[in-house]
C-alpha positions in Angstrom: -11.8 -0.7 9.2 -8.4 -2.5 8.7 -8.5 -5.7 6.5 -7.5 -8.7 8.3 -7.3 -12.1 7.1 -10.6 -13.2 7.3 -12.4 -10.2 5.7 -9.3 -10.9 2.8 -11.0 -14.8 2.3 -14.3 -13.5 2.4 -13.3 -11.0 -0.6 -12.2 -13.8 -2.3 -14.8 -15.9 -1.9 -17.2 -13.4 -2.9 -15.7 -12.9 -6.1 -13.4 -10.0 -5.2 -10.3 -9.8 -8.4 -8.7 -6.9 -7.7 -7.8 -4.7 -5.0 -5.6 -1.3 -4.8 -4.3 0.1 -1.1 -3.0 3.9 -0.8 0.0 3.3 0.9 1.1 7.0 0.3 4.8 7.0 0.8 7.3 5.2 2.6 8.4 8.1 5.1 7.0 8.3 8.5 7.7 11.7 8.7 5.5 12.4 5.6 2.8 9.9 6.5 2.4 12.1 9.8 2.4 15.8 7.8 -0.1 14.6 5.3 -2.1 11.5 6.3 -2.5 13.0 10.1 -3.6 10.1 12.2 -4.6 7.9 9.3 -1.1 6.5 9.2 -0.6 3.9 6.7 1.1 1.0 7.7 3.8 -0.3 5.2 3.9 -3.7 7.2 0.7 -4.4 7.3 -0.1 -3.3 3.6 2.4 -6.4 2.9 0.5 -8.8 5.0 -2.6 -8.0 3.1 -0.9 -8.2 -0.3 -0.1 -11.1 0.9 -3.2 -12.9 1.7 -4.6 -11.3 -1.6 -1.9 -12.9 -3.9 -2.5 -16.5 -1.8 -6.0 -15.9 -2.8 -5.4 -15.0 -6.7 -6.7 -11.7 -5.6 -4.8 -8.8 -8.3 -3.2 -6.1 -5.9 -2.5 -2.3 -6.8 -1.0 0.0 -5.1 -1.2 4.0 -4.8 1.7 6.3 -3.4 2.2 9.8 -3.9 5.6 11.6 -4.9 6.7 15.2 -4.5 4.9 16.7 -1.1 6.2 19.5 -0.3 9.2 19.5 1.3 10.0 15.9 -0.1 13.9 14.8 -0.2 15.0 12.7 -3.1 16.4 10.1 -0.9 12.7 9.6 0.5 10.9 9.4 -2.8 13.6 7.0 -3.8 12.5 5.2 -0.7 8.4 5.3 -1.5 9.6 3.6 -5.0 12.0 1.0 -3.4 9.1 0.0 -0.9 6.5 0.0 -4.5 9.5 -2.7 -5.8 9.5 -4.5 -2.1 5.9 -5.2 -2.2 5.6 -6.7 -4.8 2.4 -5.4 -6.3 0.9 -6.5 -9.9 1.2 -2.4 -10.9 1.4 0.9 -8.5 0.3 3.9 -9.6 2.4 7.1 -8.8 0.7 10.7 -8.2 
């Protein structure tokens, strides 16, 4: 299931302090070779960060560099979306 807001607020007020998202990469075109139809959503992984930091919820996130086939330009995209969201730490793989 997706988190939505509510689900978020009841995290919080059951004592939830930290939560970590696999947001993969920021390619489409890798998200489709390796997550199939599990797409993460970049968007929506900042709404949730979102409502997680509002709610003094810690935030982590997990992406993964070097898939086979993986340009340069795209991993530098994965880390510039990492900076863009803002997390309190990512993890790389």
């Amino acid at each position: 299931k997706v988190l939505d807001e509510e689900r978020v607020e009841w995290m919080a007020r059951a004592g939830c302090e930290h939560i970590s998202l696999g947001i993969e990469t920021a390619t489409r075109r890798l998200q489709k070779a390796f997550c199939g139809d599990k797409l993460p959503d970049p968007e929506l992984a900042a709404r949730v960060l979102g409502w997680c930091r509002a709610r003094g919820i810690a935030t982590r996130g997990f992406f993964q560099l070097g898939f086979p086939g993986e340009t340069r330009e795209e991993m530098r995209a994965t880390a510039a979306l990492a900076r863009r969201l803002d997390l309190d730490s990512a993890q790389f793989c």
